[in-house]
Steps between C-alpha positions, in 0.01 A plus 500: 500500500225250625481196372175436275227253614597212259864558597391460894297248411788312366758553782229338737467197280886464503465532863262246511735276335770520709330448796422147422908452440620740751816337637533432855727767632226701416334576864167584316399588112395856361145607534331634185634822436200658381286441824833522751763687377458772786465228811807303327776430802854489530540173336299526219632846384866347575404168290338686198813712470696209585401227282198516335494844313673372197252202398215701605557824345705382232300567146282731695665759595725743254848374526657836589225485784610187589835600555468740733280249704778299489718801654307480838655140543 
């Protein structure tokens, strides 16, 4: 399913946070994914699935959900 409002609401803030730490390998930092998911490039789908879908979506999403996310890497 979709994720709820509050539950968006609180991977953007989590995005928000790592974008003021975002180490420097990182080319550029994740757009909100509420306003940006659809125009997201290359490298931010490949460095959400990458790296930052556990401590984003961790506590947010079901764990069996989050599993199968984790498949795709």
């Amino acid at each position: 399913g979709k994720l709820s409002s509050s539950q968006l609401a609180k991977v953007d803030q989590r995005l928000a946070l790592l974008k003021l730490c975002k180490p420097f390998e990182f080319d550029r930092h994740v757009r909100s994914l509420s306003q940006c998911v659809k125009k997201y490039k290359h490298h931010e789908i490949r460095d959400m699935l990458m790296y930052i879908l556990i401590p984003v979506f961790s506590g947010i999403l079901q764990a069996d959900k989050l599993e199968n996310l984790l498949l795709l890497q």
